[in-house]
C-alpha positions as CSV (number, residue, x, y, z in Angstrom):
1,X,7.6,74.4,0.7
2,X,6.4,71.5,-1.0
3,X,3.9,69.7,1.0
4,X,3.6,66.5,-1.3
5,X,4.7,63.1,-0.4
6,X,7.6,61.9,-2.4
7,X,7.1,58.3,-3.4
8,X,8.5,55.5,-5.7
9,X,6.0,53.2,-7.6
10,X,7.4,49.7,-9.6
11,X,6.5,50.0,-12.8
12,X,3.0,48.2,-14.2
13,X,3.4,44.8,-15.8
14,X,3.2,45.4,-19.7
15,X,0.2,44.1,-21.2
16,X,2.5,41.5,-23.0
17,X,4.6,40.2,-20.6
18,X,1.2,39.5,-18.9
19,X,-0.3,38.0,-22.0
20,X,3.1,35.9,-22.9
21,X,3.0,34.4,-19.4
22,X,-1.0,33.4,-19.4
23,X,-0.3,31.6,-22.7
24,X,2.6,29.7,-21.3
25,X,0.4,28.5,-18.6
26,X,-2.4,27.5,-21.0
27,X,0.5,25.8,-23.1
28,X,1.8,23.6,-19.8
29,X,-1.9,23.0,-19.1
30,X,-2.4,21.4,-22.7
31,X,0.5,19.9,-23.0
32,X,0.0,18.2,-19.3
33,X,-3.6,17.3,-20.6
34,X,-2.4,15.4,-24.1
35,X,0.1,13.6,-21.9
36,X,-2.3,12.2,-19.5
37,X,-4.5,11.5,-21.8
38,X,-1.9,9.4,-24.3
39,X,-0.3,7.4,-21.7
40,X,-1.7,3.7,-21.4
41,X,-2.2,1.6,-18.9
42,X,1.0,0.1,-17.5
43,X,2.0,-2.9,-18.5
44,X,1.6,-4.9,-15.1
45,X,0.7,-8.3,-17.1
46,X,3.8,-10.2,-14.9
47,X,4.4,-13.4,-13.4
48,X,4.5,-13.7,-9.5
49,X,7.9,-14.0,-9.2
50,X,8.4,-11.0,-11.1
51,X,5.6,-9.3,-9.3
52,X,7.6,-10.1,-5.9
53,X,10.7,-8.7,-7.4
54,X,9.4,-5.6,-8.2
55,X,7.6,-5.1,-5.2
56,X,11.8,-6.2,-3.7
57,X,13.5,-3.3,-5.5
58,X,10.8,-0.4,-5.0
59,X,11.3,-1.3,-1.2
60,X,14.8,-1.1,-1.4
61,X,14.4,2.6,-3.2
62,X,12.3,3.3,-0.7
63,X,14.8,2.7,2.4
64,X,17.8,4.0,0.4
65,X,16.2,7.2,0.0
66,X,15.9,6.6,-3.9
67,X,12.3,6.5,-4.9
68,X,11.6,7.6,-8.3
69,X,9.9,10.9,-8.9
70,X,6.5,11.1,-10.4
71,X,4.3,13.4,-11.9
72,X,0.8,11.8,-10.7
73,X,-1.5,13.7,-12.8
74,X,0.0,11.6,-16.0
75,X,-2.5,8.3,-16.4
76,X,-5.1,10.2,-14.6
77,X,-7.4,9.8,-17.9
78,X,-6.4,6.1,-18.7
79,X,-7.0,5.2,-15.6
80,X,-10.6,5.8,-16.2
81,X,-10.8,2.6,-18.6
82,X,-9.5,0.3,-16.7
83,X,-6.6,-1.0,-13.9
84,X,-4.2,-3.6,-14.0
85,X,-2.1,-3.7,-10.6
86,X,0.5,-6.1,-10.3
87,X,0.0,-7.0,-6.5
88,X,-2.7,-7.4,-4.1
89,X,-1.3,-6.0,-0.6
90,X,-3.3,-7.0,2.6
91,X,-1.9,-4.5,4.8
92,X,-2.4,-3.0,8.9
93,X,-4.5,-0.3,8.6
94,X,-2.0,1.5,10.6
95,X,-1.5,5.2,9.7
96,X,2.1,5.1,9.7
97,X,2.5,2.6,6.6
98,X,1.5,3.6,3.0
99,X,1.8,0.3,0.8
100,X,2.4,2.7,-2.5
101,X,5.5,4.2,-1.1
102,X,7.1,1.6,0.8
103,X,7.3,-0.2,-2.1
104,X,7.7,2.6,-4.4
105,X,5.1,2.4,-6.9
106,X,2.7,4.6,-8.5
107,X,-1.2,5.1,-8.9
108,X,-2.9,1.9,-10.4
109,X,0.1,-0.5,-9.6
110,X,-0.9,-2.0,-6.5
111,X,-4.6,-3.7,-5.1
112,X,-4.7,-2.1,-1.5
113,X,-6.9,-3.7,1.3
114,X,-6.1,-2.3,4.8
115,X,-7.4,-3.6,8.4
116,X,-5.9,-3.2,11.7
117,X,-4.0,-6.6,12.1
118,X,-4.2,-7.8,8.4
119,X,-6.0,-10.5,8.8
120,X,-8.3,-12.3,6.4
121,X,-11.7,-12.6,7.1
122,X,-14.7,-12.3,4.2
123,X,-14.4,-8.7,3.0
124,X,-10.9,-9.2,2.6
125,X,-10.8,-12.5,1.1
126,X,-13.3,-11.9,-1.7
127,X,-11.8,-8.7,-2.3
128,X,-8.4,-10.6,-3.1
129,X,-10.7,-12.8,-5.0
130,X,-11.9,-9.7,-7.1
131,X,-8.3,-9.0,-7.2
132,X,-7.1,-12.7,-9.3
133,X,-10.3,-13.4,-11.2
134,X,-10.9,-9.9,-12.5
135,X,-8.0,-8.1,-12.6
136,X,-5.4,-11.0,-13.1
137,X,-3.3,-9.6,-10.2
138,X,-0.4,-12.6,-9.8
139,X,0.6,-11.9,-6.3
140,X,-0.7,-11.9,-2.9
141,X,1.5,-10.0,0.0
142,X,0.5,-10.2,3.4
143,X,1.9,-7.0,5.5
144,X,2.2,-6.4,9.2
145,X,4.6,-4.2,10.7
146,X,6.5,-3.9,14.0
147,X,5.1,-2.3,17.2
148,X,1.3,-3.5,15.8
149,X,-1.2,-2.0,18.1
150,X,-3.9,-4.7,17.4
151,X,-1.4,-7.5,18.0
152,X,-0.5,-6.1,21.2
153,X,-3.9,-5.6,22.1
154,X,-5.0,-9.3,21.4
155,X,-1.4,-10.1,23.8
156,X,-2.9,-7.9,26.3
157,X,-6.4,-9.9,26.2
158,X,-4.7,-13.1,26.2
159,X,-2.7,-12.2,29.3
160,X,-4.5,-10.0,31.1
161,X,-8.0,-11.1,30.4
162,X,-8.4,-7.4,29.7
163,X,-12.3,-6.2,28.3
164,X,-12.0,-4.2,25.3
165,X,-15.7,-1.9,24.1
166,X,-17.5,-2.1,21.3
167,X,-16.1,-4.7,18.1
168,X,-12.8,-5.0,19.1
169,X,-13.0,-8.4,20.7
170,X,-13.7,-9.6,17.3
171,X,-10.6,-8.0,16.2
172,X,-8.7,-9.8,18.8
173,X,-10.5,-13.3,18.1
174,X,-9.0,-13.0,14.7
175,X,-5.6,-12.4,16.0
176,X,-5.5,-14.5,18.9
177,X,-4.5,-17.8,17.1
178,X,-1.7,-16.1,16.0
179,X,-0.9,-14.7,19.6
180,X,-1.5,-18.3,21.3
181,X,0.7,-19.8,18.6
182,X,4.1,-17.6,19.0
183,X,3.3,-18.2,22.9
184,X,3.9,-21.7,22.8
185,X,7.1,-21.5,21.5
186,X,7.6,-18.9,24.4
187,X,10.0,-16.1,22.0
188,X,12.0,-13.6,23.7
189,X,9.6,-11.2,22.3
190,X,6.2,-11.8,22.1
191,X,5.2,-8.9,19.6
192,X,7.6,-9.9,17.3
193,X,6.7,-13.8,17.0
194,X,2.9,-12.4,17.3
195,X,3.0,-10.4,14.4
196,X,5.4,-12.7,12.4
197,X,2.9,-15.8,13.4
198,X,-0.3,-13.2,12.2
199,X,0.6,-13.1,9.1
200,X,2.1,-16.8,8.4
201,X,-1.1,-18.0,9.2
202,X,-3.2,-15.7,6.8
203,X,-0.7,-16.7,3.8
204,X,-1.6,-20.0,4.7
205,X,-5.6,-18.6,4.5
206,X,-5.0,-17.5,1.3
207,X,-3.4,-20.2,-0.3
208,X,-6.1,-22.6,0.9
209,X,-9.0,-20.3,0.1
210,X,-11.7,-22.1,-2.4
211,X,-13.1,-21.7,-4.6
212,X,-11.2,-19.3,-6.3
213,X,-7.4,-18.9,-4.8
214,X,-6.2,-22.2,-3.8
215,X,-6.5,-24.0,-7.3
216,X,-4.5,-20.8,-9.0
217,X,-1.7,-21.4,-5.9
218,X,-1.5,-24.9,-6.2
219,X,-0.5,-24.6,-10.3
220,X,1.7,-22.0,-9.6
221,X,-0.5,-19.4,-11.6
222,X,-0.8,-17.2,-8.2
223,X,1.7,-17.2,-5.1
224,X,0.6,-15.6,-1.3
225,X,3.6,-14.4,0.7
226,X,3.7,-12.8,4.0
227,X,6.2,-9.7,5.0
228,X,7.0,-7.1,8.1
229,X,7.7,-3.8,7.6
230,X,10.0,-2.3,10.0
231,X,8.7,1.2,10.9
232,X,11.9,2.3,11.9
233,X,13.8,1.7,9.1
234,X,11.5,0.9,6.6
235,X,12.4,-2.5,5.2
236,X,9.9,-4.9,4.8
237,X,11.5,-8.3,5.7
238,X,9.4,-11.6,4.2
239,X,8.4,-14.5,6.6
């Protein structure tokens, strides 16, 4: 009686097919290289009301579903000279909005500063300065969103009187203007007008801001507008 094991081993990979496979890696790896490393810079040199449009049309991708697929490794190495975005978004810092796919656009397209409540004050503002006199971005959008923590917390001090720790009544002093604004015309729903009144009132910052921005507004060379995404849906509605 045989006292072996029977068993049933796959057979080894040949030496070739290992060899034909590690070369067609190298090959996609090359060829991935060249291509990142011959594709320019966009060509984001646009007018604002182009700017706006495009910013329009990724959104509506966006909330269709439709967004366009991308391969972000391609750029990488132009990238390094330079950028040339074609917006400057002033967005909530809020971890449920992502300015690059709401609107649908890729790396190096859009100027990104985020703060809870969007508001300008001086980091923000001269980094939208940096924004027009160095990178010749056309367009300013200011983005706040529905069911905005910080503007409910600045209702809640103005209220309630409520305390809040550490730097966050400074947050709310930059808010509150908005908040005591949209309570005067006594809304329906305070959040809404809040946030709506937030960021009419830092376009209105913007377009006024010397010494830089409010000469470009004023020729039309720049524009500021102000818009809501709906984090339900999606859709960012301007005001």
């Amino acid at each position: 009686m045989c006292d072996c094991l029977a068993t049933s081993a796959a057979p080894a990979p040949s030496r070739r097919r290992f060899l034909g496979g590690a070369a067609a890696l190298a090959a996609l790896a090359s060829s991935a290289r060249v291509l990142a490393a011959d594709t320019p810079l966009p060509d984001n040199r646009i007018g604002p009301a182009a700017a706006l449009e495009r910013l329009v049309q990724g959104n509506a991708r966006y909330v269709a579903g439709r967004t366009r697929q991308r391969n972000f490794s391609v750029g990488r190495v132009a990238r390094t000279t330079g950028q040339r975005p074609f917006a400057a978004i002033l967005s909530c810092a809020d971890s449920r909005i992502a300015p690059e796919l709401a609107f649908d656009q890729g790396p190096g397209d859009l100027f990104v500063v985020r703060l809870a409540g969007n508001f300008v004050n001086d980091d923000a503002l001269a980094s939208m300065e940096y924004a027009i006199q160095f990178l010749e971005v056309p367009l300013i959008l200011v983005l706040g969103h529905t069911n905005c923590g910080a503007v409910a917390a600045a209702i809640k001090v103005v209220q309630e009187g409520t305390q809040l720790p550490g730097h966050l009544p400074g947050l709310v002093n930059a808010i509150r203007p908005a908040v005591d604004a949209a309570s005067r015309r006594q809304p329906d729903n305070l959040l809404t007008a809040a946030t709506e009144q937030n960021v009419r009132l830092n376009v209105a910052r913007l377009t006024t801001a010397d010494p830089i921005l409010a000469g470009r507004m004023s020729t039309g060379a720049i524009r500021a507008v102000g818009g809501v995404y709906d984090l339900a849906s999606g859709k960012v509605s301007l005001v």
